[in-house]
PyMOL commands that place a pseudoatom at each C-alpha (Angstrom):
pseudoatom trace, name=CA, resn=UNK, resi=1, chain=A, elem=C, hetatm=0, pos=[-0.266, 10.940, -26.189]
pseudoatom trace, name=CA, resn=UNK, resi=2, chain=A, elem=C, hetatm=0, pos=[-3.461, 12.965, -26.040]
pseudoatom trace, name=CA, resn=UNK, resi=3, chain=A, elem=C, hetatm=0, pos=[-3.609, 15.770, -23.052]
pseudoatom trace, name=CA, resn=UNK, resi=4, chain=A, elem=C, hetatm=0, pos=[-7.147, 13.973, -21.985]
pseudoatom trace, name=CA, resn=UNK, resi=5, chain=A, elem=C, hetatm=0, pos=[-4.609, 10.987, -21.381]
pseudoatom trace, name=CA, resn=UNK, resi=6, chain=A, elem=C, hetatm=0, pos=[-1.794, 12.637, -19.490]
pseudoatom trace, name=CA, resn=UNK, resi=7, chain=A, elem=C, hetatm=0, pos=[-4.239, 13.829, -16.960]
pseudoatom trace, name=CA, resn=UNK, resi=8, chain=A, elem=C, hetatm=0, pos=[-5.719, 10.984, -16.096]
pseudoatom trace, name=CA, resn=UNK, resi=9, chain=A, elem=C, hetatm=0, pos=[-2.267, 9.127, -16.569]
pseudoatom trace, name=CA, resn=UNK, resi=10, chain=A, elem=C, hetatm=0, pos=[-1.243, 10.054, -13.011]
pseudoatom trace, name=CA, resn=UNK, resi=11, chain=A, elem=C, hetatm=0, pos=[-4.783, 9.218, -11.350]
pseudoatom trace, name=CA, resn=UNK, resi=12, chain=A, elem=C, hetatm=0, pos=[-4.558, 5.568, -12.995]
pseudoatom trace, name=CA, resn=UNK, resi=13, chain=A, elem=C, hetatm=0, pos=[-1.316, 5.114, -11.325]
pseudoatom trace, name=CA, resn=UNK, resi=14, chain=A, elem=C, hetatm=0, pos=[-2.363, 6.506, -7.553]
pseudoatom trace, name=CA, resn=UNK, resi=15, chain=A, elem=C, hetatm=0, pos=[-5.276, 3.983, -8.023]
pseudoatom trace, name=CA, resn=UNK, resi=16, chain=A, elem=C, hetatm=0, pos=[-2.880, 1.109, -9.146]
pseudoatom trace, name=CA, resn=UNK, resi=17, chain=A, elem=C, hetatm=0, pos=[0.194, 1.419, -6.734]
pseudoatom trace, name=CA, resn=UNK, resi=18, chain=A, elem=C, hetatm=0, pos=[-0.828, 3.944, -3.796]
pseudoatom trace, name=CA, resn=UNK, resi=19, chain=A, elem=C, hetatm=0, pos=[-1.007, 2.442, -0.678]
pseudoatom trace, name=CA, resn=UNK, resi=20, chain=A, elem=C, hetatm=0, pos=[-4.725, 3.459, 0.787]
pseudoatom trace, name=CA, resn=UNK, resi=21, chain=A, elem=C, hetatm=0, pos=[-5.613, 5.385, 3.581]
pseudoatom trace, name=CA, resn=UNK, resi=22, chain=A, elem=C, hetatm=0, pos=[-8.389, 7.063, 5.100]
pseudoatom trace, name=CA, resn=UNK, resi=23, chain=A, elem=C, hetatm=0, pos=[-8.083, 10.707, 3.452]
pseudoatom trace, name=CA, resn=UNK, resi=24, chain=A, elem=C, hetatm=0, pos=[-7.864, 9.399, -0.203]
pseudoatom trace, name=CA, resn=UNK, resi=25, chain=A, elem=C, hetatm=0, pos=[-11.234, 6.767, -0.109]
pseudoatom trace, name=CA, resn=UNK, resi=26, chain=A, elem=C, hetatm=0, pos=[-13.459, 9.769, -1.021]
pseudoatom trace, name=CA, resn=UNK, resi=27, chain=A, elem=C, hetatm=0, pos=[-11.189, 10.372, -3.983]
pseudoatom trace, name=CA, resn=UNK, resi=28, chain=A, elem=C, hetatm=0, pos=[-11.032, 6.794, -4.986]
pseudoatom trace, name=CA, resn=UNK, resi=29, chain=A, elem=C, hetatm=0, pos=[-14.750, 5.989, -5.160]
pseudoatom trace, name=CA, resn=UNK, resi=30, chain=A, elem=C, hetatm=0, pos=[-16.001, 8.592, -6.956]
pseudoatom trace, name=CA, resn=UNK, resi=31, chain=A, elem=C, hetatm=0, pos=[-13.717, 7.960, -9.658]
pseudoatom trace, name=CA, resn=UNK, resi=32, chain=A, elem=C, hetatm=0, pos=[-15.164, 6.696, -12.719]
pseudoatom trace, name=CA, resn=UNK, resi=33, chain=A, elem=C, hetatm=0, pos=[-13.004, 4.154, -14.577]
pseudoatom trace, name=CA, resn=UNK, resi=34, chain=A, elem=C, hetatm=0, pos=[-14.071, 1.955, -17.467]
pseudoatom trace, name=CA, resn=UNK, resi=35, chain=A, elem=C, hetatm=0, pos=[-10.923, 0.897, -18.916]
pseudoatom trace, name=CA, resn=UNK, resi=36, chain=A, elem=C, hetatm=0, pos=[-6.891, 0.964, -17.455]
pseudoatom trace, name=CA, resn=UNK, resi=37, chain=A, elem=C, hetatm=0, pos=[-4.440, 0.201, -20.022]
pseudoatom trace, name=CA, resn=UNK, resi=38, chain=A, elem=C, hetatm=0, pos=[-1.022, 0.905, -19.145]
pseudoatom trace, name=CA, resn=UNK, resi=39, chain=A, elem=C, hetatm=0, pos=[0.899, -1.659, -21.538]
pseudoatom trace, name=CA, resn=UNK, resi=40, chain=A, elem=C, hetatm=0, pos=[4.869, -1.459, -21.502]
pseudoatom trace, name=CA, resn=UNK, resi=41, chain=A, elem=C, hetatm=0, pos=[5.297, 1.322, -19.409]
pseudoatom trace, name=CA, resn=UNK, resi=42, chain=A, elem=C, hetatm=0, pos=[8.152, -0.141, -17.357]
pseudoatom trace, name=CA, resn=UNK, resi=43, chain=A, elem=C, hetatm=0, pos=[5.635, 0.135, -14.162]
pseudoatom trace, name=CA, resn=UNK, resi=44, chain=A, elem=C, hetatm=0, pos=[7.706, -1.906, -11.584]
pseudoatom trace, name=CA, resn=UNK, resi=45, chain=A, elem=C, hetatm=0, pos=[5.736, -1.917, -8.022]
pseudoatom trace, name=CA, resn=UNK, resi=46, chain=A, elem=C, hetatm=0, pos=[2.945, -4.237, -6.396]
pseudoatom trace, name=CA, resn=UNK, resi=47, chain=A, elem=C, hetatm=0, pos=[-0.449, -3.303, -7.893]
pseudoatom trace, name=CA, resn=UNK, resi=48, chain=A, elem=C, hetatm=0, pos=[-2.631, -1.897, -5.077]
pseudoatom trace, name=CA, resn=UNK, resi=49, chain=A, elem=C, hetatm=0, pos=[-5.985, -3.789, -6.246]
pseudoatom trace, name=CA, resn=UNK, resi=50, chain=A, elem=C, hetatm=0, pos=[-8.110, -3.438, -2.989]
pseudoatom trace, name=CA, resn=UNK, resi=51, chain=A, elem=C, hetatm=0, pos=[-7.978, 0.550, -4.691]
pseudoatom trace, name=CA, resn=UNK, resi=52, chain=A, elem=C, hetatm=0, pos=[-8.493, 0.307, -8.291]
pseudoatom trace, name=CA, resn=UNK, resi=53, chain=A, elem=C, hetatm=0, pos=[-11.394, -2.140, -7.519]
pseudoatom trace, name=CA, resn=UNK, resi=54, chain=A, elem=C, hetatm=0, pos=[-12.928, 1.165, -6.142]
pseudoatom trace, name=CA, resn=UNK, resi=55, chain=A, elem=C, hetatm=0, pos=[-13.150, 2.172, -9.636]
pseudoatom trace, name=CA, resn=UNK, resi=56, chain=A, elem=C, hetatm=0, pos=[-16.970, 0.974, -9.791]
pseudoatom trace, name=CA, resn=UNK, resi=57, chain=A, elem=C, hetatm=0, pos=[-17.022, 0.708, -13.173]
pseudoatom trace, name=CA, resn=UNK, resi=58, chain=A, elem=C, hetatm=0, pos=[-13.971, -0.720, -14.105]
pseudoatom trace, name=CA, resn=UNK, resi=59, chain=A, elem=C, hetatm=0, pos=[-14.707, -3.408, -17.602]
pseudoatom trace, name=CA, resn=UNK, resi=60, chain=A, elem=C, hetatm=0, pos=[-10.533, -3.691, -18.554]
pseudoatom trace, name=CA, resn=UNK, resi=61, chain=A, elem=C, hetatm=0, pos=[-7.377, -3.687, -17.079]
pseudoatom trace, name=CA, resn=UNK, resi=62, chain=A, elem=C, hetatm=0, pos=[-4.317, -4.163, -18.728]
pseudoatom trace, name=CA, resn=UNK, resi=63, chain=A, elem=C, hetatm=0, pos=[-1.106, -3.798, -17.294]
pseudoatom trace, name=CA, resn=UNK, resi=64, chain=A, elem=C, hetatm=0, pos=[0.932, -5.966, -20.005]
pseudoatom trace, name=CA, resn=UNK, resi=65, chain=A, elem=C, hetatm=0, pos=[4.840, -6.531, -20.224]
pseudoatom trace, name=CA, resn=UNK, resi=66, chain=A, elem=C, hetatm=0, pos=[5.665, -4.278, -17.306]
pseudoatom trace, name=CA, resn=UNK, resi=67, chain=A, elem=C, hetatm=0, pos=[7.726, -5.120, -14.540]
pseudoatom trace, name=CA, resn=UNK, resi=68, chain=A, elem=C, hetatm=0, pos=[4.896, -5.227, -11.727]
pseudoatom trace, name=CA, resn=UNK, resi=69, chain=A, elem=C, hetatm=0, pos=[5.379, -7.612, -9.209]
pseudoatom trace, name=CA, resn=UNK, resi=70, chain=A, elem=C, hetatm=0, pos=[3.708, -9.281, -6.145]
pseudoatom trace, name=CA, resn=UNK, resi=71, chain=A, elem=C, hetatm=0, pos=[0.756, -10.936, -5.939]
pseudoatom trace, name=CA, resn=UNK, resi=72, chain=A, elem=C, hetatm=0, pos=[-2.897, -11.076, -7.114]
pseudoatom trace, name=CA, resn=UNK, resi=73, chain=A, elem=C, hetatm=0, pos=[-4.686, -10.292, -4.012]
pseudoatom trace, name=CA, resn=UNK, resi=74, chain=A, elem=C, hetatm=0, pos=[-8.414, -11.150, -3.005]
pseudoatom trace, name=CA, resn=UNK, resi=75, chain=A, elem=C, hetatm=0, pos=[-9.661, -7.854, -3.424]
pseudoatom trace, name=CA, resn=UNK, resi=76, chain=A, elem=C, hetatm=0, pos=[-9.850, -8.617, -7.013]
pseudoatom trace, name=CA, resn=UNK, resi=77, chain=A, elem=C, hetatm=0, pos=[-13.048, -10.141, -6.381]
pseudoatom trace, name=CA, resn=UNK, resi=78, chain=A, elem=C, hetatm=0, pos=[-13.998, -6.933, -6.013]
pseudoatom trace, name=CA, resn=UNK, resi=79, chain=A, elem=C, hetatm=0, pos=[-14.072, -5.576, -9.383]
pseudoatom trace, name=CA, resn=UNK, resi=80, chain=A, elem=C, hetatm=0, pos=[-17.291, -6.865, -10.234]
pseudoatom trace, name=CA, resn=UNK, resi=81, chain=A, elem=C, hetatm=0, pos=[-18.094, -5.276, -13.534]
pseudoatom trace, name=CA, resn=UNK, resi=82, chain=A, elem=C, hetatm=0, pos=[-14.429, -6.833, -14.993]
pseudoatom trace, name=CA, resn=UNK, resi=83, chain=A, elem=C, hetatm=0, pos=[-14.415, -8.407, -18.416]
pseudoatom trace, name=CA, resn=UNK, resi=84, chain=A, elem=C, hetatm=0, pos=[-10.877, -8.570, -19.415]
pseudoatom trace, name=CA, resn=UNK, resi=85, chain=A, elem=C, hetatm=0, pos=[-7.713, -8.928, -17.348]
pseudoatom trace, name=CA, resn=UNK, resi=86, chain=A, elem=C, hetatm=0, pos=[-4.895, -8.846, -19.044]
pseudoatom trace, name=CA, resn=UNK, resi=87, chain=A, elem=C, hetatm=0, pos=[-1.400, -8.923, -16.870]
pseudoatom trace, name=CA, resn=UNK, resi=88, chain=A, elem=C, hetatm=0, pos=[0.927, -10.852, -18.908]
pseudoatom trace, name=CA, resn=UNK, resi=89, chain=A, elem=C, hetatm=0, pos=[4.254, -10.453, -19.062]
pseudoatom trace, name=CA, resn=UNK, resi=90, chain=A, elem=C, hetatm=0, pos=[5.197, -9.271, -15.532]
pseudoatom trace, name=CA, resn=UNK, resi=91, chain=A, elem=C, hetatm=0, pos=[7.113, -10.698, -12.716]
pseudoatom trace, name=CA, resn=UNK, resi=92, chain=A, elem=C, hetatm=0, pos=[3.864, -11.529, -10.438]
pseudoatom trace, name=CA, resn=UNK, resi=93, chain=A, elem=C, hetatm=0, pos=[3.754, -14.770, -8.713]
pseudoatom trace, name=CA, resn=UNK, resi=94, chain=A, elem=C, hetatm=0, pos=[2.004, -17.010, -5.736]
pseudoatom trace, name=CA, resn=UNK, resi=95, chain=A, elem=C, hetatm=0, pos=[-1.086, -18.459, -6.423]
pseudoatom trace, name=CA, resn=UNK, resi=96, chain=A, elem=C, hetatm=0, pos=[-4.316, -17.142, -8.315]
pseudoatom trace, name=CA, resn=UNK, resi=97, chain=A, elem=C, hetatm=0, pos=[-6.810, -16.320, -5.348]
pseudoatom trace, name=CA, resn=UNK, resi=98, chain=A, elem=C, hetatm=0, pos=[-10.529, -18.060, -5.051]
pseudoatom trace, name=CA, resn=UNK, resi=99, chain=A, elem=C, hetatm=0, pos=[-11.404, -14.589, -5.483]
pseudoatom trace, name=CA, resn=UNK, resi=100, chain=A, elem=C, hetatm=0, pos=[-11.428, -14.435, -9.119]
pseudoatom trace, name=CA, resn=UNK, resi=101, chain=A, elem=C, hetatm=0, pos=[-14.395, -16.726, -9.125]
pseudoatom trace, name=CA, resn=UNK, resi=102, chain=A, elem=C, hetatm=0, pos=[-16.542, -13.449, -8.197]
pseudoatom trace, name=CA, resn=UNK, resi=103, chain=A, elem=C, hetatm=0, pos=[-15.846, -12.192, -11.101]
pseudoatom trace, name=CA, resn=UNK, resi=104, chain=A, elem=C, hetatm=0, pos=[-19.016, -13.232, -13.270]
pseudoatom trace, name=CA, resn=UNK, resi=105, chain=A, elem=C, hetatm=0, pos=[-18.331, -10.563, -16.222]
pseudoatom trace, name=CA, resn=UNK, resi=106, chain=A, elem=C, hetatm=0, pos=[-14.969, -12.162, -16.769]
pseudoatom trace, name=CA, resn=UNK, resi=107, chain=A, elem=C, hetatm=0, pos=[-14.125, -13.049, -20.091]
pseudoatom trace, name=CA, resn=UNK, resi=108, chain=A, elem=C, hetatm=0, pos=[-10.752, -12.479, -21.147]
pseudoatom trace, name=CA, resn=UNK, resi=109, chain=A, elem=C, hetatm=0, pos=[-8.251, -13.629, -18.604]
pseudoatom trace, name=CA, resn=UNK, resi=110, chain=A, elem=C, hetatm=0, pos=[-4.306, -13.790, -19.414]
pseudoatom trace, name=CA, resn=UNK, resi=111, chain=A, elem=C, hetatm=0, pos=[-1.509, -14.043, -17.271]
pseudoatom trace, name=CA, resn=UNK, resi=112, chain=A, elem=C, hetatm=0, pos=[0.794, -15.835, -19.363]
pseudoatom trace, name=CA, resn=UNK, resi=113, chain=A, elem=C, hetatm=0, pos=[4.800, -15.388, -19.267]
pseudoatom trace, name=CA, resn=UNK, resi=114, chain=A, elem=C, hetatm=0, pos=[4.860, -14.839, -15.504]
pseudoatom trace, name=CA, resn=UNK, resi=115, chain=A, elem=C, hetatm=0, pos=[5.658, -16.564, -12.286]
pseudoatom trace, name=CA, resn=UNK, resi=116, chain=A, elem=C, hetatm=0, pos=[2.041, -17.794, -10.976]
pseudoatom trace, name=CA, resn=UNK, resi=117, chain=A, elem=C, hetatm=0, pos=[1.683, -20.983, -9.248]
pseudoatom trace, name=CA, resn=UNK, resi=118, chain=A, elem=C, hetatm=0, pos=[-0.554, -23.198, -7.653]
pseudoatom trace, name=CA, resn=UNK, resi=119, chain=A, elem=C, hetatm=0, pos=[-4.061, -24.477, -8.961]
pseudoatom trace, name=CA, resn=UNK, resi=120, chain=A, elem=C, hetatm=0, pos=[-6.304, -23.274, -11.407]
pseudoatom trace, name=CA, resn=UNK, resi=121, chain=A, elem=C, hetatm=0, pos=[-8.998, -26.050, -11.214]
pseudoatom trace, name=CA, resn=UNK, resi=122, chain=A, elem=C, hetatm=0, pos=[-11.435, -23.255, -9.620]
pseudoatom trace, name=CA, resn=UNK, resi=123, chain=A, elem=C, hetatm=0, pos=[-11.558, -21.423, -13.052]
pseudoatom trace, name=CA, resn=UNK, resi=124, chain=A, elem=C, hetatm=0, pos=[-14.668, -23.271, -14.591]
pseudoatom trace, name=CA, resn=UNK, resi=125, chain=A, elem=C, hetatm=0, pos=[-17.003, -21.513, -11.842]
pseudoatom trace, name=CA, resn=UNK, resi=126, chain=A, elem=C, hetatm=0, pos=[-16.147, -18.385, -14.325]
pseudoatom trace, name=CA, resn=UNK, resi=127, chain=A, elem=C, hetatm=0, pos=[-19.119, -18.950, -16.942]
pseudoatom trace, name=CA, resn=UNK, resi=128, chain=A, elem=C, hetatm=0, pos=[-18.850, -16.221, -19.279]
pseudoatom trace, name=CA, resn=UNK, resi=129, chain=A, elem=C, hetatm=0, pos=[-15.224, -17.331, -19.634]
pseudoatom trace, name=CA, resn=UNK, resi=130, chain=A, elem=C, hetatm=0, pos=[-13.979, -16.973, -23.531]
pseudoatom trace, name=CA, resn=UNK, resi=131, chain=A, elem=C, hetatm=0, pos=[-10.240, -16.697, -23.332]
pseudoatom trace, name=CA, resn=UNK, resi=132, chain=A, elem=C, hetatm=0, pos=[-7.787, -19.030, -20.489]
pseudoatom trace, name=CA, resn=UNK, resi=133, chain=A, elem=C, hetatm=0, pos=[-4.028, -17.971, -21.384]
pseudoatom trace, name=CA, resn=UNK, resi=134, chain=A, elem=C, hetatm=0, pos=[-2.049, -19.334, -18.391]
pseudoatom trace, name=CA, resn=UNK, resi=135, chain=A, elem=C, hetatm=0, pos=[0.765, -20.609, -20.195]
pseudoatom trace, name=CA, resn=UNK, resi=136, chain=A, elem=C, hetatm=0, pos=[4.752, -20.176, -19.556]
pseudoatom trace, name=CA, resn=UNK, resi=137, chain=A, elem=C, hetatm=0, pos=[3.703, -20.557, -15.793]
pseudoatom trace, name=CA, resn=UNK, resi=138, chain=A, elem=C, hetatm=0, pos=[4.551, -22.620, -13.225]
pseudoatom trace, name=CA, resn=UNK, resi=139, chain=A, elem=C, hetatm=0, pos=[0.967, -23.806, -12.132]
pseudoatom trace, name=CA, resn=UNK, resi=140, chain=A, elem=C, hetatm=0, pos=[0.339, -27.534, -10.599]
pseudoatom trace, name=CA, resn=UNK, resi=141, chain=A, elem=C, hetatm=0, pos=[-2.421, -29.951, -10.119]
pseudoatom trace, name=CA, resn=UNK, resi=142, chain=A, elem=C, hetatm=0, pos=[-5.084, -30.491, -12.903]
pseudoatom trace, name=CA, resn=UNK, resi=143, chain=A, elem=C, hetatm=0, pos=[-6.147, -28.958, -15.635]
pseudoatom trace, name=CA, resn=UNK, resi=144, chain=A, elem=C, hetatm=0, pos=[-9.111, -26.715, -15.777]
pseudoatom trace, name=CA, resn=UNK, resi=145, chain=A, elem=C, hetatm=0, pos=[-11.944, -28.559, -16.983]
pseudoatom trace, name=CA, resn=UNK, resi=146, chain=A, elem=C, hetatm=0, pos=[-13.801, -25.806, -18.945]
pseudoatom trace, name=CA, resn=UNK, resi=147, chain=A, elem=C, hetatm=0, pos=[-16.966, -25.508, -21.730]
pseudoatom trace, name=CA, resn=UNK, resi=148, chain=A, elem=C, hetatm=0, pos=[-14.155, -25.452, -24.439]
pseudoatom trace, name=CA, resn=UNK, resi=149, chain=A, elem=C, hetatm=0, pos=[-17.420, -25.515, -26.754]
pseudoatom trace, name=CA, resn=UNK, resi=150, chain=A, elem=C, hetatm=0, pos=[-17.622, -21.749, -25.798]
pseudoatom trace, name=CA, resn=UNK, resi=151, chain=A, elem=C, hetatm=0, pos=[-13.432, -21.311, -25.613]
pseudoatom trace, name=CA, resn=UNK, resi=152, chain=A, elem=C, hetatm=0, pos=[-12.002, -18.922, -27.975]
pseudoatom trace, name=CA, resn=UNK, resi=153, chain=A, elem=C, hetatm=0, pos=[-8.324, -18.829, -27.003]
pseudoatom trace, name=CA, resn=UNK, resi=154, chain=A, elem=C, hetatm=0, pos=[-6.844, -21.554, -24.570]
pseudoatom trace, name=CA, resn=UNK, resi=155, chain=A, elem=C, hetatm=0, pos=[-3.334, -21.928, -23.565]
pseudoatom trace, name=CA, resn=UNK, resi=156, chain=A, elem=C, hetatm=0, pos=[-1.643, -24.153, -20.700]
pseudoatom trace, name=CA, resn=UNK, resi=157, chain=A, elem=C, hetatm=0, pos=[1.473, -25.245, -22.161]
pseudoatom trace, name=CA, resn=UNK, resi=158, chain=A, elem=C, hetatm=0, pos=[4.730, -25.057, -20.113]
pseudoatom trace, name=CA, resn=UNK, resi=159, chain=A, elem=C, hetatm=0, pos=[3.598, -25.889, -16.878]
pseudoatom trace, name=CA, resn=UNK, resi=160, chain=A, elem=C, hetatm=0, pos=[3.185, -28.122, -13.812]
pseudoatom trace, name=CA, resn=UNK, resi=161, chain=A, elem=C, hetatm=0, pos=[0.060, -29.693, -14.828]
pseudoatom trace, name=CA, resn=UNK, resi=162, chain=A, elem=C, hetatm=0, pos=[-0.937, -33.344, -14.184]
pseudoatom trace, name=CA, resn=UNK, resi=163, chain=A, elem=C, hetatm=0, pos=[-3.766, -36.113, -14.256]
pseudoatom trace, name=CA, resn=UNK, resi=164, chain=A, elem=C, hetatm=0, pos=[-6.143, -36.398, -17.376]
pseudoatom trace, name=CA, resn=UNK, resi=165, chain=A, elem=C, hetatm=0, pos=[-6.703, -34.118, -19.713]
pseudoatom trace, name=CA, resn=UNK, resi=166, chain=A, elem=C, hetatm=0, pos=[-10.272, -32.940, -20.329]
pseudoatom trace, name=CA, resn=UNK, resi=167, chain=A, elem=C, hetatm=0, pos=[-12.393, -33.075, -23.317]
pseudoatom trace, name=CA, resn=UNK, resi=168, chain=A, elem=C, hetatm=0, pos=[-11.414, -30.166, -25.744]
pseudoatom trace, name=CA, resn=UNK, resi=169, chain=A, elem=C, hetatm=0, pos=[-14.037, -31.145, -28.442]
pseudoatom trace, name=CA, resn=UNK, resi=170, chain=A, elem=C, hetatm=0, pos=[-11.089, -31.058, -31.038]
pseudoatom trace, name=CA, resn=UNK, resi=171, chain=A, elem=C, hetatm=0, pos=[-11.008, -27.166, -30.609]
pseudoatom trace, name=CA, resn=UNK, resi=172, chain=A, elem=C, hetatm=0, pos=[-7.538, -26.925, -29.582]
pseudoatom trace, name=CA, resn=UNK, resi=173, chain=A, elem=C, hetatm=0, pos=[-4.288, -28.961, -30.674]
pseudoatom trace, name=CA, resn=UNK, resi=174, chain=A, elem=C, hetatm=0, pos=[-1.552, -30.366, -28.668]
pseudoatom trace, name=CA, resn=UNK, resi=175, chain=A, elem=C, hetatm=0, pos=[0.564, -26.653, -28.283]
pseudoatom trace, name=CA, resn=UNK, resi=176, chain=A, elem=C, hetatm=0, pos=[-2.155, -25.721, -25.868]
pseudoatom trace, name=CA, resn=UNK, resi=177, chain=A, elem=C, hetatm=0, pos=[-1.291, -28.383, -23.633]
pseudoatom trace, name=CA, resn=UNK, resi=178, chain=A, elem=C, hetatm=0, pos=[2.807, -29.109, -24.546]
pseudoatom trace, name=CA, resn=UNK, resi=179, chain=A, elem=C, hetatm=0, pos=[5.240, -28.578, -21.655]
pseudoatom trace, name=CA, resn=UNK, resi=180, chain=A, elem=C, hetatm=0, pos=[3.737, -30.390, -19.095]
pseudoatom trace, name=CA, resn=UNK, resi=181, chain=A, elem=C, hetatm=0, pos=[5.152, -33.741, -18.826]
pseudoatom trace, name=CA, resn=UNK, resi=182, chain=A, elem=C, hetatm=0, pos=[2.870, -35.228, -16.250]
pseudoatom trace, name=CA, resn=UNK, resi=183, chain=A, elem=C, hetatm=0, pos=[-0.160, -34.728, -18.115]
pseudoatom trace, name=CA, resn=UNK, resi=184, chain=A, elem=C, hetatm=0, pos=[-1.436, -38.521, -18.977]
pseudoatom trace, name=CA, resn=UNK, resi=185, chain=A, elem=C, hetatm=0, pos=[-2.863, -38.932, -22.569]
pseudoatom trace, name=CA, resn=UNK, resi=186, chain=A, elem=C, hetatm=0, pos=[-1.934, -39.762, -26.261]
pseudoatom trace, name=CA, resn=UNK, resi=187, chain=A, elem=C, hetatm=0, pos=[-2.211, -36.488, -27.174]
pseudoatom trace, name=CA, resn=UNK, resi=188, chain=A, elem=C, hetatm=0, pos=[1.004, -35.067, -25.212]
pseudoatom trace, name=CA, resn=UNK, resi=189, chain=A, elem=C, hetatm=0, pos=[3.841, -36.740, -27.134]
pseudoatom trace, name=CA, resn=UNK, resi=190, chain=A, elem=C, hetatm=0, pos=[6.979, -36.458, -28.401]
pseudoatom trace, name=CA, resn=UNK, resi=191, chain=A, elem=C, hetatm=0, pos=[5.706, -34.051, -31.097]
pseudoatom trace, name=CA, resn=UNK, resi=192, chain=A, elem=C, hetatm=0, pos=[4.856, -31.237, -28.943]
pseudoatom trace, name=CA, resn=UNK, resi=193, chain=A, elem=C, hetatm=0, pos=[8.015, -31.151, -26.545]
pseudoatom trace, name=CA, resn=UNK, resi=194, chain=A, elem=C, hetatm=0, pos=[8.238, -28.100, -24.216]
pseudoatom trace, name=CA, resn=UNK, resi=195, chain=A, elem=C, hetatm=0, pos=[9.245, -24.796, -26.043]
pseudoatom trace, name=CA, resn=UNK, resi=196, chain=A, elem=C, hetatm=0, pos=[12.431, -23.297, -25.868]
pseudoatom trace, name=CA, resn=UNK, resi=197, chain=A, elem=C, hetatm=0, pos=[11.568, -19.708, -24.833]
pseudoatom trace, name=CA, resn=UNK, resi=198, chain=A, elem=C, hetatm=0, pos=[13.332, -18.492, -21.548]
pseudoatom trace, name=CA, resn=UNK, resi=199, chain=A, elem=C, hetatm=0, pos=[11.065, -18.217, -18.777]
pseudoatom trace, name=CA, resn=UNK, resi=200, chain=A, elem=C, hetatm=0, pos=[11.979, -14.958, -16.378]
pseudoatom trace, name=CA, resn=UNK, resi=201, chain=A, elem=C, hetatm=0, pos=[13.486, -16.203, -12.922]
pseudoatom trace, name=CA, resn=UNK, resi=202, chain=A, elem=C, hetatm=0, pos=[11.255, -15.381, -10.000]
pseudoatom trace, name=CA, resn=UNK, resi=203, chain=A, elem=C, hetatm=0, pos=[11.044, -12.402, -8.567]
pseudoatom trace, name=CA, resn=UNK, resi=204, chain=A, elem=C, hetatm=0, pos=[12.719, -11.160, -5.243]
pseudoatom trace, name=CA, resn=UNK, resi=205, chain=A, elem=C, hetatm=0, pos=[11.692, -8.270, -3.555]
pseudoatom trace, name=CA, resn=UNK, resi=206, chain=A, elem=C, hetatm=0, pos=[10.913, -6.860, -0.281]
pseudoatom trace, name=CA, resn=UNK, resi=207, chain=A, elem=C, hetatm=0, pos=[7.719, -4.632, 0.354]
pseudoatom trace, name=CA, resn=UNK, resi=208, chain=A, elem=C, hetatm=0, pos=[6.092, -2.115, -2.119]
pseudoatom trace, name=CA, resn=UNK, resi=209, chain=A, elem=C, hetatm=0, pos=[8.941, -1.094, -4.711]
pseudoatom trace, name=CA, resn=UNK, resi=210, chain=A, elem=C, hetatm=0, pos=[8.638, 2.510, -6.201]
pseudoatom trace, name=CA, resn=UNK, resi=211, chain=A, elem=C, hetatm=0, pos=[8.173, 3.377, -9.615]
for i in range(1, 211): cmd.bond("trace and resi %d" % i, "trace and resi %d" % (i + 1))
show_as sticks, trace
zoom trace
């Protein structure tokens, strides 16, 4: 690990899990941020995002196969300039807040092989959207009904999803979709059953857990 990296190291964390107050917002805005990538680092608290949205120019965070937990709170419609979210692989659950629609930069979006519920029908108001990895979830209702013309990577498989399935232009095959038994149309069958791989149980925890 470079020494640039272990300074900033301890900053990215205060911004992620410190619980704001008054004496620290001076700190918090003026720190420039482009990019937060803090993948398998065992991290195992609620992620604080009303303060690393301070981080004006935030374009990437990745928090991937920690252990964070919690929820994805509305601030996260504050991180305007965001164009890849990547938070698979933790123990966060509850539902996906309206929020995320604020985010017009947003690109890349993956949350897969977690505990999120709830809808995700909002998620076409997300134009620039090029990557919807949702899958190994336990979202309900219908599926998102996206410009899968402009869809690089799409996953929704193993899920609660129901109702029709929209038009995918033949980009993606039946493993996007498998898993989700209430989904109504030929091409959910018997040849894409639900996979196999263990889902983590949901979480249980009580306030803001230390690192």
């Amino acid at each position: 690990m470079n020494r640039v990296l272990i300074r900033v190291l301890p900053i990215l964390v205060f911004l992620l899990f410190h619980v704001s107050n008054s004496e620290n917002e001076q700190v918090k805005q003026s720190l420039s941020v482009e990019k937060v990538v803090l993948d398998k680092l065992n991290l195992s608290r609620v992620v604080d995002f009303g303060s690393i949205c301070k981080a004006s120019s935030l374009s990437v965070l990745s928090l991937v196969k920690n252990d964070v937990v919690g929820l994805i709170s509305e601030e996260i419609g504050n991180c305007k300039p965001l164009a890849h979210l990547y938070l698979n692989g933790n123990q966060l659950s509850g539902h996906l807040p309206y929020s995320l629609t604020q985010l017009s930069n947003l690109k890349k979006f993956d949350i897969s092989n977690s505990n999120f519920s709830g809808k995700v029908s909002y998620m076409p108001r997300i134009l620039r959207l090029l990557t919807l990895l949702v899958h190994n979830n336990l979202h309900s209702g219908e599926t998102p009904k996206l410009d899968f013309s402009n869809l690089i990577l799409f996953n929704v498989s193993n899920n609660n999803f129901s109702g029709p399935l929209p038009d995918v232009k033949g980009r993606f095959s039946g493993n996007s979709w498998s898993g989700n038994p209430q989904l109504c149309r030929e091409l959910i069958s018997k040849a894409y059953p639900p996979s196999k791989a263990s889902r983590r149980p949901r979480p249980t925890y009580m306030g803001k857990l230390g690192l």
